[in-house]
N, C-alpha and C positions, 0 to 999 in steps of 0.2 A: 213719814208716810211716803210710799215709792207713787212716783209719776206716774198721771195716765200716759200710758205706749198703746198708739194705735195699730191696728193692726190692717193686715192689708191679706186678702185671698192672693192665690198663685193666677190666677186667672189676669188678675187685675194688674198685679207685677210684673207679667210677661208679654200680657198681651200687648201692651204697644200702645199708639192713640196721642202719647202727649211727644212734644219735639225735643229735645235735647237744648238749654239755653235757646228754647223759644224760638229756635231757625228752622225754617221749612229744607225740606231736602236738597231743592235748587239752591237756597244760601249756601246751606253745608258743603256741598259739593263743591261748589263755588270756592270756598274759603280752605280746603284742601287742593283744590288746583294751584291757588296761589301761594300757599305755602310750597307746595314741591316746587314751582316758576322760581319763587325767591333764591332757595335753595340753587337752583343753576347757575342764574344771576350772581350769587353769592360765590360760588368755584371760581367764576368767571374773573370778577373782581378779585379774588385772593391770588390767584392765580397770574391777574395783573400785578400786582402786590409784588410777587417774590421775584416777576422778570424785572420789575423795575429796582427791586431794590439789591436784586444781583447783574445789574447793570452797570456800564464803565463808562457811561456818556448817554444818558438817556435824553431826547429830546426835551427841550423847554416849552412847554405848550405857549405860552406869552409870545413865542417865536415862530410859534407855527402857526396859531389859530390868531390872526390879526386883522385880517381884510374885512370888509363891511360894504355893502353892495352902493355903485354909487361914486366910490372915492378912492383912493388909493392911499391914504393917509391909516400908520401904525396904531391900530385899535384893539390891544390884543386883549381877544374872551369876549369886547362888548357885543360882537354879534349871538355870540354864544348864548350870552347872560338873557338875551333877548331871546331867543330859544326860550331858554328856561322859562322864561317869563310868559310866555305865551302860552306853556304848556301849565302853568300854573294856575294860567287864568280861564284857561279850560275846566279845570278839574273844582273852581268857583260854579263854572254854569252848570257842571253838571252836579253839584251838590245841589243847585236850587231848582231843576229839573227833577230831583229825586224828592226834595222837599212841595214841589206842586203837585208830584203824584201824594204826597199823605194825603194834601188837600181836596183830589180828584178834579183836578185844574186843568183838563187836556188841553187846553190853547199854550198855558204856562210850560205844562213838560215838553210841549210840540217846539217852542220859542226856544227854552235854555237847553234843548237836546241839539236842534240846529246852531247853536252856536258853537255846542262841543263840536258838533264834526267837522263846523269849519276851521277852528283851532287847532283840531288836528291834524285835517290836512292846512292850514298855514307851516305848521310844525313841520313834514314831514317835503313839504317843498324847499323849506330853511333851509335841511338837513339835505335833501337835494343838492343844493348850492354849494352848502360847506365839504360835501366830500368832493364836488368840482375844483372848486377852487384850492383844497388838498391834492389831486390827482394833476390839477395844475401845476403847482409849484410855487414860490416866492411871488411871483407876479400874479398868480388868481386868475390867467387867463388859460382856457383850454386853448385858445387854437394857436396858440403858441408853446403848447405840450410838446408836441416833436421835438421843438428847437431846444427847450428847457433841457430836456432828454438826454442829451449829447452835451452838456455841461458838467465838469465832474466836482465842481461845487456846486452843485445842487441836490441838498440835502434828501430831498425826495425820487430822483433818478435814480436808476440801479446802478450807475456808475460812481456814485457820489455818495451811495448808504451801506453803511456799516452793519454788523450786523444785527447793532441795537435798536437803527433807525429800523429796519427791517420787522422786527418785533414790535418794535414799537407803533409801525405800521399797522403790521395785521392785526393786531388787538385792537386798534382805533374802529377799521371796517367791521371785526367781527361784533365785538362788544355793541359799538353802537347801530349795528346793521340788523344784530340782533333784538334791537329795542326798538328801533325802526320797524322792524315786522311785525313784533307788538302794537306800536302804534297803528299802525296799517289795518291790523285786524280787528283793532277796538274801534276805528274810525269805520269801517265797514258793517262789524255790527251795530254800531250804535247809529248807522244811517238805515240800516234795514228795521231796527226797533222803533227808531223815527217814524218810517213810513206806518209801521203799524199803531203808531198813536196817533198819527193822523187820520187813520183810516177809523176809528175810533175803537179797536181791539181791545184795549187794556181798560176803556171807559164801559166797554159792555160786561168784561170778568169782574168790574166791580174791586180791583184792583191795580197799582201801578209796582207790581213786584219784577219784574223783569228788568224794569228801570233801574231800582234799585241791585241788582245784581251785576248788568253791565257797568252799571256805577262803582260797584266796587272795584270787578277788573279795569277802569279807567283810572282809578286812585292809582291800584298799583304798580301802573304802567308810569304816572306821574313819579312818584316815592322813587321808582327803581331810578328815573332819570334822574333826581334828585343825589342819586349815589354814584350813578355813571359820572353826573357834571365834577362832583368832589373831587372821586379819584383819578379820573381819568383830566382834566384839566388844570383842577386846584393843585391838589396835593403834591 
């Protein structure tokens, strides 16, 4: 005996009404931005990929990224890792900021929202620092940049880089300068979304979905660091 097959009018097939996997249009939209972001991110990194591995002396990050604010003692990555680390524990507050909107907990989203921004501006002042003390030299001090300058072992002068160090350079600034903007912009909106949970906007629509969307672009700004720190440090 054949199955009942329900049947469905054209009306009802075409007309629209239900969401796709249950995302309202701002998710969806959201989650197509991020895919094409990744997608760039992703050239970028490949891209890093084939200079370094058609490279004849590529820098050793352990040699380059070693200072730590404070001391002068051979630390190499731990300020880095601390980076990471911060920005990891950003993207903790703001899971639980997304999770007090399920609850409609506007003091809760207000608390672990301002924690995000200040994480990420902690982040983005690090990252400050470390391209200083890059732009510096061996010794981590700018205002001894000039002198460094006119050194022609030094690895970071124009007198002193080859033309690996060179590459090897401008993908440090671009790549990470390029995530750094990312940061910048998710730390700004997610201070102005702040304000409006304070102001109690999200608590009057009866929903905390905006949170959860900036939420997302916050992940993937976390993830992509995740992949910058790999290749661009580890590997």
């Amino acid at each position: 005996m054949a199955g009942h097959v329900e049947t469905v009018d054209t009306a009802t097939a075409w007309g629209g009404g239900r969401s796709p996997f249950n995302a309202t249009y701002g998710k969806m939209m959201m989650w197509f931005f991020l895919i094409s972001d990744a997608l760039t991110f992703g050239g970028f990194l490949i891209a890093l990929g084939f200079a370094k591995a058609s490279a004849e002396s590529w820098p050793v990050a352990d040699e380059v990224f070693f200072h730590f604010p404070g001391t002068h003692a051979n630390l190499p990555l731990i300020y880095v890792a601390l980076m990471t680390f911060i920005l990891i524990v950003s993207s903790v507050t703001m899971v639980l900021a997304v999770e007090a909107g399920h609850r409609m907990d506007q003091k809760g989203v207000q608390k672990w929202l301002g924690w995000t921004v200040i994480g990420g501006l902690v982040f983005l002042g690090s990252q400050a620092w470390e391209w200083s003390t890059f732009i510096a030299g061996p010794d981590g001090v700018l205002s001894t940049w000039a002198d460094n300058a006119t050194l022609t072992n030094n690895p970071y002068s124009a007198n002193g880089m080859n033309p690996d160090d060179v590459r090897y350079t401008n993908f440090f600034f671009f790549v990470t300068g390029f995530h750094g903007f990312h940061v910048f912009t998710g730390v700004l909106i997610n201070f102005l979304v702040f304000l409006k949970v304070k102001k109690g906007v999200y608590q009057e629509r009866g929903h905390y979905e905006m949170v959860e969307k900036v939420g997302l672009y916050w992940h993937f700004v976390d993830l992509v660091w995740v992949f910058v720190f790999t290749f661009f440090y580890l590997v």
